[in-house]
RORO-332601 format. One record per residue (C-alpha): chain; residue number from 1; x negated, y negated, z. Coordinates in Angstrom, 1 decimal. Layout:
RORO-332601
+-----+-----+--------+--------+--------+
: mol : seq :     px :     py :     pz :
+-----+-----+--------+--------+--------+
:   A : NUM :      X :      Y :      Z :
...
+-----+-----+--------+--------+--------+
end
This chain:
RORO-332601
+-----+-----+--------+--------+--------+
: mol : seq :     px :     py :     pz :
+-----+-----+--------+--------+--------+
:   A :   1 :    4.2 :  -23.1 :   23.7 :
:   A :   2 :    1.4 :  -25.3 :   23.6 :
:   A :   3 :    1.8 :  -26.8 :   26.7 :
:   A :   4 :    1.9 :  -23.2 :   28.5 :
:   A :   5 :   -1.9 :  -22.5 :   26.7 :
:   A :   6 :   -2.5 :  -26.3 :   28.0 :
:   A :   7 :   -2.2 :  -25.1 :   31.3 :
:   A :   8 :   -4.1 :  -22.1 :   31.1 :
:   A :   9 :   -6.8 :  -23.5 :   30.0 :
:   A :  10 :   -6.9 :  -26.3 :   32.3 :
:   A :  11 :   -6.9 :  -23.9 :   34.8 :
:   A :  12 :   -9.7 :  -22.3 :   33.6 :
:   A :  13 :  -11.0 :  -25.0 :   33.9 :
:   A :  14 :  -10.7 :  -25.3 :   37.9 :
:   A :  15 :  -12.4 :  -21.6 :   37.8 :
:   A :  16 :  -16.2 :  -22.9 :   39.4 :
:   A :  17 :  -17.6 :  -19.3 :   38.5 :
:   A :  18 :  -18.6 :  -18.1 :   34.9 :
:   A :  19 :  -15.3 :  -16.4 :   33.6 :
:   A :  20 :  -13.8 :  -15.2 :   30.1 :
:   A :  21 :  -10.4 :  -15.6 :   30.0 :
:   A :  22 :   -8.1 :  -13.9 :   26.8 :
:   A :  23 :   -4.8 :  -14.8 :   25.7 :
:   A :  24 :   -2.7 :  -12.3 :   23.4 :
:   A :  25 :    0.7 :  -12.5 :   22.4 :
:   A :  26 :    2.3 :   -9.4 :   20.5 :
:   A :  27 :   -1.4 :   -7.8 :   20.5 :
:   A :  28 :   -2.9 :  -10.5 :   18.7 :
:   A :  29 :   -5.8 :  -12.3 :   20.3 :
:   A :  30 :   -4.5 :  -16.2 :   19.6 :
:   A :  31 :   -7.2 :  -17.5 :   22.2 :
:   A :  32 :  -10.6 :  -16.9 :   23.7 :
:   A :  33 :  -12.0 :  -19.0 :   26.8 :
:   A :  34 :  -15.5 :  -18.6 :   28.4 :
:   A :  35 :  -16.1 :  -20.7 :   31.1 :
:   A :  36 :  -19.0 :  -21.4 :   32.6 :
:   A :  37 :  -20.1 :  -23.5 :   35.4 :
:   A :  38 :  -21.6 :  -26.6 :   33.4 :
:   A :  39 :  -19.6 :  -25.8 :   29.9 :
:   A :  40 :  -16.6 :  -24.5 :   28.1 :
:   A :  41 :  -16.5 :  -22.4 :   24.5 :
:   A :  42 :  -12.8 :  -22.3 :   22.8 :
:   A :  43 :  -12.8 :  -19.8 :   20.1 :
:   A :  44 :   -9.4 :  -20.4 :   17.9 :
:   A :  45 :   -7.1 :  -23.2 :   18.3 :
:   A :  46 :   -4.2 :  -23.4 :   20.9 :
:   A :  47 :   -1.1 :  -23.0 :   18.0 :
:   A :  48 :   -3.3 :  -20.8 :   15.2 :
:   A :  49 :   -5.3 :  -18.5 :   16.7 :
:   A :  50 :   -8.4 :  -15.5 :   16.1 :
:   A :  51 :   -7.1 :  -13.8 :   13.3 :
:   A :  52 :   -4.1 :  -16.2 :   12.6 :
:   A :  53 :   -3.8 :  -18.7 :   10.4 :
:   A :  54 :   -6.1 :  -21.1 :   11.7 :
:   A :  55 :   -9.9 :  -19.9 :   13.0 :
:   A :  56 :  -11.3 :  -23.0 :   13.5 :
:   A :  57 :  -11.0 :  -26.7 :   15.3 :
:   A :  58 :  -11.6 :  -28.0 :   11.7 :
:   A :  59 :   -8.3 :  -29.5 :    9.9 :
:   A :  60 :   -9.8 :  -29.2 :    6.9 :
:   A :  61 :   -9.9 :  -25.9 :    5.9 :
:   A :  62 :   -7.2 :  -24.3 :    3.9 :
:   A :  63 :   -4.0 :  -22.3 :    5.8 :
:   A :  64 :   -4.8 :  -18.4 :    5.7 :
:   A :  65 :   -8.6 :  -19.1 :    5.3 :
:   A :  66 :  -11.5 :  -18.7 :    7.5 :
:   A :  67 :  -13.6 :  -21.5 :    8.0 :
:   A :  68 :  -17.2 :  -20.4 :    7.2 :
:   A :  69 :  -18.9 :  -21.7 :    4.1 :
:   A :  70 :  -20.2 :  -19.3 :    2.0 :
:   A :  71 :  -22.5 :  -19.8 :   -1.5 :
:   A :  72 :  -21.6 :  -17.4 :   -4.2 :
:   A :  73 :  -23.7 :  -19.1 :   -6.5 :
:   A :  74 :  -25.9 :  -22.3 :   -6.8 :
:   A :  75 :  -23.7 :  -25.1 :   -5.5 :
:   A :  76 :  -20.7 :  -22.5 :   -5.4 :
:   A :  77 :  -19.1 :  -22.1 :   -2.1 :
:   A :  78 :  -15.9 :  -20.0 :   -0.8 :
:   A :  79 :  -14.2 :  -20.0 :    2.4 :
:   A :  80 :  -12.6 :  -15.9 :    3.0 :
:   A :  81 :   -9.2 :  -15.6 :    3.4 :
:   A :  82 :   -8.1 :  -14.4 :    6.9 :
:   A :  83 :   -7.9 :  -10.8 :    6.3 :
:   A :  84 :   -7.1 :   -8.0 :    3.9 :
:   A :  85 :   -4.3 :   -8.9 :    1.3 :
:   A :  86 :   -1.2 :   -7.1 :    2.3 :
:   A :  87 :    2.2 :   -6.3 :   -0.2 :
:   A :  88 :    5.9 :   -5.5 :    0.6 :
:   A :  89 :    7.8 :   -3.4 :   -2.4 :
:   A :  90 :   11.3 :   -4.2 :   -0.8 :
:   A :  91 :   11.0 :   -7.9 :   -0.8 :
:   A :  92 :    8.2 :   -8.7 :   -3.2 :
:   A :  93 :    6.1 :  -10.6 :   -0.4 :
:   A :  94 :    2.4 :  -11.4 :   -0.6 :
:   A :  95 :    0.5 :  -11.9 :    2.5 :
:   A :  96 :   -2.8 :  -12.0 :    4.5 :
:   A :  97 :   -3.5 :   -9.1 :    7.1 :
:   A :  98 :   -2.8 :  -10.8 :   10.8 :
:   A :  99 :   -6.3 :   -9.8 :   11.7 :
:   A : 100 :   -9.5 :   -8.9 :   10.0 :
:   A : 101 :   -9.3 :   -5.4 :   11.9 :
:   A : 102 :   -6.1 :   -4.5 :   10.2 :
:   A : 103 :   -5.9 :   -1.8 :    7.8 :
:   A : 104 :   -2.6 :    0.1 :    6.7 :
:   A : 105 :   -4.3 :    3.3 :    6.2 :
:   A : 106 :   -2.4 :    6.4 :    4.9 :
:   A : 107 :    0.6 :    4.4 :    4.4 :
:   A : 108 :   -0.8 :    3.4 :    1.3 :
:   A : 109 :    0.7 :    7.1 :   -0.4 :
:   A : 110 :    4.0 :    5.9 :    0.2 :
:   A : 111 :    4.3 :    2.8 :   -2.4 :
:   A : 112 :    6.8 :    2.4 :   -4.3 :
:   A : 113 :    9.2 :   -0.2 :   -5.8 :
:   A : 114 :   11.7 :    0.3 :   -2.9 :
:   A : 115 :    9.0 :    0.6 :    0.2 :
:   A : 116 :    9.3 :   -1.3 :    2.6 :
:   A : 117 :    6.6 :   -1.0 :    4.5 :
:   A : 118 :    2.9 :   -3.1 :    3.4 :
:   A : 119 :    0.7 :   -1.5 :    1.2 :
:   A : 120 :   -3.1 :   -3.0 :    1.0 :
:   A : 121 :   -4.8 :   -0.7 :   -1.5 :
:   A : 122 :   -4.4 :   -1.5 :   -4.8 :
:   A : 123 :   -5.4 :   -0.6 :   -8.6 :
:   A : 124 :   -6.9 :   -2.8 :  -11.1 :
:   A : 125 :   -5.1 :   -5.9 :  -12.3 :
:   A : 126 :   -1.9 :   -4.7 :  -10.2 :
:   A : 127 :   -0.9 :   -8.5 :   -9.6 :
:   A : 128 :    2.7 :   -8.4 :  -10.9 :
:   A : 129 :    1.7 :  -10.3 :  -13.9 :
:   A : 130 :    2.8 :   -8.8 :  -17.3 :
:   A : 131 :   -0.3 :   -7.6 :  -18.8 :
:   A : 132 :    0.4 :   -5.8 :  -21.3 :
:   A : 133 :   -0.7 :   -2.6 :  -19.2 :
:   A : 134 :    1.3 :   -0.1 :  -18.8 :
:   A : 135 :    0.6 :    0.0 :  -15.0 :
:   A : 136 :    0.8 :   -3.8 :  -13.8 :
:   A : 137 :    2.7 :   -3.7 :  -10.1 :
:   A : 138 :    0.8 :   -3.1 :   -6.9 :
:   A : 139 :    3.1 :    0.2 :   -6.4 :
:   A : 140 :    2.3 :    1.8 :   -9.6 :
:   A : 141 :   -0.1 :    4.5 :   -9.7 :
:   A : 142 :   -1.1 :    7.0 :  -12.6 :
:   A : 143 :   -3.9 :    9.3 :  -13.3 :
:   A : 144 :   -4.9 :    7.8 :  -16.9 :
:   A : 145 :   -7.4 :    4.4 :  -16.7 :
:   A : 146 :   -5.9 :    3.2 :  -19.9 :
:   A : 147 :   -2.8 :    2.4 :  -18.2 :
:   A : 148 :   -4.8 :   -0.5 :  -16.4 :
:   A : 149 :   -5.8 :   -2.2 :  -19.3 :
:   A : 150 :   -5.0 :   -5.6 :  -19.5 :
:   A : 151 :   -3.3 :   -6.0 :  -22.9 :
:   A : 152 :   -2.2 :   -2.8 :  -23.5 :
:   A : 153 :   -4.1 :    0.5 :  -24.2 :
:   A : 154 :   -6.6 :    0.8 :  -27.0 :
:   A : 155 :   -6.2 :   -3.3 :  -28.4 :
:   A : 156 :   -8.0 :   -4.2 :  -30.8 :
:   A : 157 :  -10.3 :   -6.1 :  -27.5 :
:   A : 158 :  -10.9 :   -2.5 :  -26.4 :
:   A : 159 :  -12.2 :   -1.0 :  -29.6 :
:   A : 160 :  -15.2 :   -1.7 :  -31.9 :
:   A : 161 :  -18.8 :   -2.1 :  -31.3 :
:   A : 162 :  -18.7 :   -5.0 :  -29.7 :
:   A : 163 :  -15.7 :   -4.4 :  -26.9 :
:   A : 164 :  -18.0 :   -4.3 :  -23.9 :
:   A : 165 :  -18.2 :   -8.1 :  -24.9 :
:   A : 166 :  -14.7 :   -8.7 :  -24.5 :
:   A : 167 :  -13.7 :   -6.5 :  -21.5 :
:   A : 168 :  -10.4 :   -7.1 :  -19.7 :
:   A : 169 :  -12.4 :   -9.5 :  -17.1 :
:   A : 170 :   -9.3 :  -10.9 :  -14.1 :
:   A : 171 :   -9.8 :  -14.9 :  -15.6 :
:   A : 172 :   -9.3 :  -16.5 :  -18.4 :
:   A : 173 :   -7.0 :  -15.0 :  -20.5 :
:   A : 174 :   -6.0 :  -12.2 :  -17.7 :
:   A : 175 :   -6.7 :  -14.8 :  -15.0 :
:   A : 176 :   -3.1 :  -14.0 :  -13.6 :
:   A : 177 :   -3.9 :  -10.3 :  -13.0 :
:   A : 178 :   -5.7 :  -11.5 :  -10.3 :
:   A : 179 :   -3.9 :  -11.0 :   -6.9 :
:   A : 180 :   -4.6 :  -14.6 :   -5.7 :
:   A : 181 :   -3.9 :  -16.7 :   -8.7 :
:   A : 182 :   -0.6 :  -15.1 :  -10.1 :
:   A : 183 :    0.9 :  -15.0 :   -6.6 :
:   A : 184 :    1.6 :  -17.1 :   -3.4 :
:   A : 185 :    0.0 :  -15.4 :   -0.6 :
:   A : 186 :    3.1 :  -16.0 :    2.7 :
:   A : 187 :    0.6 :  -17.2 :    5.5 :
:   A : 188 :   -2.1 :  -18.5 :    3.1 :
:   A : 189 :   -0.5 :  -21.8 :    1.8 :
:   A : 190 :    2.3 :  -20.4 :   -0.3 :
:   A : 191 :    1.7 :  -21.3 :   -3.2 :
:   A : 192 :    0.5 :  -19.3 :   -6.0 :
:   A : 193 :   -3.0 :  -20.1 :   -7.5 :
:   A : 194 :   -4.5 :  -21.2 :   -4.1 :
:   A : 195 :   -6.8 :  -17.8 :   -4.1 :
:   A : 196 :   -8.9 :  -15.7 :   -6.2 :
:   A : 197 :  -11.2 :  -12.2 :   -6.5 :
:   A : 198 :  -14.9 :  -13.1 :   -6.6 :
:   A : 199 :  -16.5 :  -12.3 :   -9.7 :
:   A : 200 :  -19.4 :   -9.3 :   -9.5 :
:   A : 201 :  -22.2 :  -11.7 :  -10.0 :
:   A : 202 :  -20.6 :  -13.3 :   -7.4 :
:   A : 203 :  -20.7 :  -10.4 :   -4.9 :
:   A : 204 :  -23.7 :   -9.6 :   -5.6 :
:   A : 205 :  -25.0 :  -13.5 :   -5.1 :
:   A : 206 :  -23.3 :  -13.6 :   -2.0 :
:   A : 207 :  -24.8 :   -9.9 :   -0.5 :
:   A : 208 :  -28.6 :  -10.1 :   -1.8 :
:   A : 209 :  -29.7 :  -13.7 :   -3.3 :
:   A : 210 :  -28.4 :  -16.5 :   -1.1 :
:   A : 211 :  -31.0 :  -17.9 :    1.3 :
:   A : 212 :  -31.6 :  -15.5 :    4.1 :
:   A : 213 :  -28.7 :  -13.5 :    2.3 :
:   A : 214 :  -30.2 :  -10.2 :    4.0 :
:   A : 215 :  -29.9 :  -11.3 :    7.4 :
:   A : 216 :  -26.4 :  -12.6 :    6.8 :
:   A : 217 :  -24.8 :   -9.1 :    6.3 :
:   A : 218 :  -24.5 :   -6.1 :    8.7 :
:   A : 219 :  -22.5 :   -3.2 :    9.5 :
:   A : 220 :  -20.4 :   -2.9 :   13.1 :
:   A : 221 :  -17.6 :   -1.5 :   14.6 :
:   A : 222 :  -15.4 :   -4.0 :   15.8 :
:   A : 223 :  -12.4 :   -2.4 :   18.2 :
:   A : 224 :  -12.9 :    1.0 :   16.9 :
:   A : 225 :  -12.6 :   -0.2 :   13.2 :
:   A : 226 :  -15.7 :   -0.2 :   10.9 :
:   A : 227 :  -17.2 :   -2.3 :    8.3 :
:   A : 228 :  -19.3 :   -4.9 :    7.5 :
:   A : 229 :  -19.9 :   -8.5 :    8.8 :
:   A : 230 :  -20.6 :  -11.5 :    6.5 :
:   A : 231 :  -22.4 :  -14.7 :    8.4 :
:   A : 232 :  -21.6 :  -17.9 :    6.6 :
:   A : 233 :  -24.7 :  -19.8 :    5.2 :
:   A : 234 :  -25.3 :  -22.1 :    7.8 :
:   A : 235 :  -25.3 :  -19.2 :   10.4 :
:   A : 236 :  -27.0 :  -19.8 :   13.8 :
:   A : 237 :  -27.1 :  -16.9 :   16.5 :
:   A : 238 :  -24.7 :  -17.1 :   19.2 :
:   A : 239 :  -26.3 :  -16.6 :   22.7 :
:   A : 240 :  -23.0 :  -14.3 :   23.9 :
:   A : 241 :  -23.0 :  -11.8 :   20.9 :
:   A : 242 :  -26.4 :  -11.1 :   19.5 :
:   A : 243 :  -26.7 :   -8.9 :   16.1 :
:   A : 244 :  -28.3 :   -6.6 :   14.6 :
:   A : 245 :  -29.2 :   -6.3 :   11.2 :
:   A : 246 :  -28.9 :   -3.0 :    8.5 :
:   A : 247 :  -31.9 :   -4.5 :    6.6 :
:   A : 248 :  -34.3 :   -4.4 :    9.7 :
:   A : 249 :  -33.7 :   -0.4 :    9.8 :
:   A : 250 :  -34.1 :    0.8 :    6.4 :
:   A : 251 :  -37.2 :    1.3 :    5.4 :
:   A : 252 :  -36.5 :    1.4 :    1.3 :
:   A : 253 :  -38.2 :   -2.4 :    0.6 :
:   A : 254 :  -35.9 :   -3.6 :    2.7 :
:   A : 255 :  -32.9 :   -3.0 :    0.2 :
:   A : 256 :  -29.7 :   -2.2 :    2.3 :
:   A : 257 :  -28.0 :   -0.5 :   -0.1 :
:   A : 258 :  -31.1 :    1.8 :   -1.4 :
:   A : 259 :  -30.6 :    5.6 :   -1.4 :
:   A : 260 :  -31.1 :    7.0 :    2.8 :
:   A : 261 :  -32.3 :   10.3 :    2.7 :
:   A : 262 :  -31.3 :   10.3 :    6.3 :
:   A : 263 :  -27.9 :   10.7 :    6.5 :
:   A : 264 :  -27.9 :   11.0 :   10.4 :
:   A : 265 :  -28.2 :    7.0 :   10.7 :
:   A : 266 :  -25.1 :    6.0 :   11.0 :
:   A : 267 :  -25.0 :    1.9 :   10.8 :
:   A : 268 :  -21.8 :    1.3 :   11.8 :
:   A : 269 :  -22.7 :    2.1 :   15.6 :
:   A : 270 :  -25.4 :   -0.7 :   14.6 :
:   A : 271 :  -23.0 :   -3.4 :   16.3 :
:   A : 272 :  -20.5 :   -2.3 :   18.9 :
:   A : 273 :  -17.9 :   -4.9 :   19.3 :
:   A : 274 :  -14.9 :   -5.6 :   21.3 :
:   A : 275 :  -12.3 :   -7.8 :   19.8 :
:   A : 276 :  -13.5 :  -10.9 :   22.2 :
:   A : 277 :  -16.8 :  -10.3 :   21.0 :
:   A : 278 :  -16.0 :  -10.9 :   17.4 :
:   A : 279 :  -13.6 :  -13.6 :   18.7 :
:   A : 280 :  -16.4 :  -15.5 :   19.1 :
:   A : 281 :  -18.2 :  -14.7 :   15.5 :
:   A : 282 :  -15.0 :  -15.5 :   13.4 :
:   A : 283 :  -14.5 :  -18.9 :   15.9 :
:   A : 284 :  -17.8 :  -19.8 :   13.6 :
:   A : 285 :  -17.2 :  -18.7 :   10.7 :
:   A : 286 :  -17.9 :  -15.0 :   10.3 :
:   A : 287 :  -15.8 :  -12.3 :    8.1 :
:   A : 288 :  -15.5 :   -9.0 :    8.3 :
:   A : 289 :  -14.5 :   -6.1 :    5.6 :
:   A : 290 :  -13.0 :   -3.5 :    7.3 :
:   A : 291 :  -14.0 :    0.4 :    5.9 :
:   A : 292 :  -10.4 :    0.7 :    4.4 :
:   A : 293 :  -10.7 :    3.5 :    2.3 :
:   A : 294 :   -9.1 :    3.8 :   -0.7 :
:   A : 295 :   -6.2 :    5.8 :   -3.1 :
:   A : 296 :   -5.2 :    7.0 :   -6.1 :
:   A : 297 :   -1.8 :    8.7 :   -7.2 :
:   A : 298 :   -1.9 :   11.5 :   -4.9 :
:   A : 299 :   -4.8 :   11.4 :   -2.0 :
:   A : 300 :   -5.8 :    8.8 :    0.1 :
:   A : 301 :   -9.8 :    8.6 :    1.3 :
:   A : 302 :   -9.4 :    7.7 :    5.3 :
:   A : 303 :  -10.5 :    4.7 :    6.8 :
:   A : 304 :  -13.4 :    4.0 :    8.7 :
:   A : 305 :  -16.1 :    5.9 :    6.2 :
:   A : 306 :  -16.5 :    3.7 :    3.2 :
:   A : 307 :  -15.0 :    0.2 :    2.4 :
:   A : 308 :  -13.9 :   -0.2 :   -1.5 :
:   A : 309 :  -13.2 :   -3.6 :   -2.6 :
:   A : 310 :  -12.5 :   -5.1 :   -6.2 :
:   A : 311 :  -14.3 :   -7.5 :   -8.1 :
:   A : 312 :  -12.7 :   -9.4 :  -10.9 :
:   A : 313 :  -15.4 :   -8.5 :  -13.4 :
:   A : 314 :  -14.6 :   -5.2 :  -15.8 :
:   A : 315 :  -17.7 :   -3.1 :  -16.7 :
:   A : 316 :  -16.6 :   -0.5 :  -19.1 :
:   A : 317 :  -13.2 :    0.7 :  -20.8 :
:   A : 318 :  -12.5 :    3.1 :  -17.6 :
:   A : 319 :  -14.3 :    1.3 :  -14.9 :
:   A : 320 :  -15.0 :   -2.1 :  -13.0 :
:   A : 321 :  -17.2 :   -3.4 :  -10.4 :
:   A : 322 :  -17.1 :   -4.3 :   -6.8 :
:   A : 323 :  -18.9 :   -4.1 :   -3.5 :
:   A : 324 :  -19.1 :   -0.3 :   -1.8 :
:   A : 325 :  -19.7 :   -0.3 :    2.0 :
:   A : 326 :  -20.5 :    3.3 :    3.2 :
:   A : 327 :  -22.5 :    4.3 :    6.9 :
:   A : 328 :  -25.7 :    4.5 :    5.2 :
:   A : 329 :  -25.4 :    1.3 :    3.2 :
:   A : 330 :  -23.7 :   -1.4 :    0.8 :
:   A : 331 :  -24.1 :   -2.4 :   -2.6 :
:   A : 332 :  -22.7 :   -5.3 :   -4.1 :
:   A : 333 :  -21.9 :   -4.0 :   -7.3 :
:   A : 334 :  -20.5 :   -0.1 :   -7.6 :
:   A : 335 :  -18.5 :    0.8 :  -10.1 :
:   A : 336 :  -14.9 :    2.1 :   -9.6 :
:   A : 337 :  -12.1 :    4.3 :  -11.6 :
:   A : 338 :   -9.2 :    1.6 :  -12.8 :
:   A : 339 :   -6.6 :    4.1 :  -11.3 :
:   A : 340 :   -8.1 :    3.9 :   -7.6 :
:   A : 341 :   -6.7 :    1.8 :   -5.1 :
:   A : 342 :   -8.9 :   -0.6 :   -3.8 :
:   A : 343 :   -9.3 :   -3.1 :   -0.9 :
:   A : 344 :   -7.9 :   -6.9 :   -2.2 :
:   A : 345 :  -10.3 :   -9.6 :   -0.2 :
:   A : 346 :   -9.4 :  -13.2 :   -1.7 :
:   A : 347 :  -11.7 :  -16.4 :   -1.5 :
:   A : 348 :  -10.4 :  -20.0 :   -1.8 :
:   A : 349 :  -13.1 :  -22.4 :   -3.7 :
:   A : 350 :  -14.5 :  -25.2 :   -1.5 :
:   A : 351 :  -17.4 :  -28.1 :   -1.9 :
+-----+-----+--------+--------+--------+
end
């Protein structure tokens, strides 16, 4: 299979003309050529490709993960894993979304034990792990938040003056009700503690207090699915897709996810993207978190309005924290029901 993407790029290569040449195979973008006259840009690699398991020429980044660097703290970095996490009922299997577009959608209402479709909404803690909650599989859905504790209901951990100190937080002790590190993700390595669920101070590190963190982060549309665009730390603009930024439109001190009064501005249209186009972002590191929408036990909130994703860190006996994406803004730190499904985006640690 090589050999056949071999040739096609070599004959590409005999095109004198500027030309953009894209190879899919089932749908799936698995390599991007733009030739020019006097160079050549290969965005993916010619056996892993955009959105597969390899985006970059470097060998050294993990299988299933993207290859930008990002800081989530001083002298903390992460690479993203390739897309959404994804579950199977029927055969217990873990796994990445094929791209960074892909979102299951209303699907999500059908989980179950015995479904055998792929769910990627899930509530608190839902790792598989033994808890202690009462509600501990991805499927399982109820309307009570107590359900979700890890540990059990009402423990002595969630009682007394002092049990905000000692919250059900998805590490140490509970560090295997984290999606990443209890499981092996299929087509991210395979093997179970590999991955994990940032942390809300680190969300909120990576979204407002890294260096330049405001122009790193934007909403777009990319192929008709929106959300919002993370640019690794060592980010320099490409001269075939040029961004815009949210921050450089709102006028609330320059704080994306302050309140708009405006509700007209819409800043997913901010960046209109084809899938080529974003070809070329990811080739260099950029993520994207799709507006997924979320669940509980009975509705489902569609896609493409806000974008709900977990952190590992609790914040009260009914609620924890995690970044919010809506059209008028993000915030790094909202806080969310334990009973609603959520978006799952994993990290791998890196120097």
């Amino acid at each position: 299979m090589n050999r056949i993407y071999a040739s096609l790029v070599a004959a590409a290569l005999s095109i004198a003309a500027a030309a953009q040449i894209s190879i899919y195979k089932d749908g799936q973008l698995i390599l991007f050529v733009d030739v020019q006259p006097d160079s050549i840009v290969l965005a993916g690699t010619l056996d892993q490709g955009i959105g597969s398991l390899g985006n970059s020429l470097n060998d050294n980044v993990l299988v299933g993960a993207i290859a930008g660097r990002f800081s989530v703290d001083n002298n903390k970095y992460v690479n993203f894993s390739r897309g959404n996490l994804q579950f199977q009922a029927s055969t217990g299997k873990w796994r990445f979304a094929e791209r960074q577009i892909d979102v299951v959608g209303q699907d999500n209402l059908n989980a179950s034990s015995t479904y055998n479709g792929w769910i990627d909404l899930f509530p608190r803690g839902t790792s598989g792990w033994d808890s202690g909650a009462e509600c501990y599989k991805p499927w399982q859905r109820t309307t009570s938040y107590w359900d979700y504790w890890l540990g059990g209901a009402r423990t002595t951990e969630s009682t007394g003056n002092d049990h905000f100190k000692k919250l059900d937080n998805l590490w140490g002790k509970y560090a295997n009700a984290d999606w990443g590190v209890y499981n092996a993700i299929e087509n991210g390595g395979n093997v179970a503690g590999q991955w994990r669920t940032l942390t809300n101070n680190e969300w909120i590190y990576l979204l407002s207090k890294r260096t330049n963190a405001l122009h790193l982060v934007t909403h777009a549309t990319v192929e008709g699915v929106c959300g919002l665009i993370l640019l690794p730390d060592d980010w320099k603009e490409l001269s075939d897709v040029k961004l815009k930024f949210t921050v450089d439109l709102n006028d609330n001190n320059k704080q994306p996810w302050a309140t708009i009064v405006d509700h007209s501005v819409n800043y997913y249209s901010l960046n209109v993207l084809s899938i080529d186009q974003f070809a070329l972002l990811q080739a260099n590191g950029a993520v994207f978190l799709p507006a997924a929408g979320s669940a509980n036990a009975s509705h489902f909130n569609g896609t493409n309005y806000e974008g709900n994703y977990w952190s590992a860190t609790a914040n009260s006996e009914s609620h924890a924290y995690g970044p919010r994406i809506t059209p008028y803004s993000y915030s790094p730190n909202s806080g969310y029901s334990r009973i609603e499904a959520l978006s799952v985006r994993l990290v791998h640690d890196v120097k």
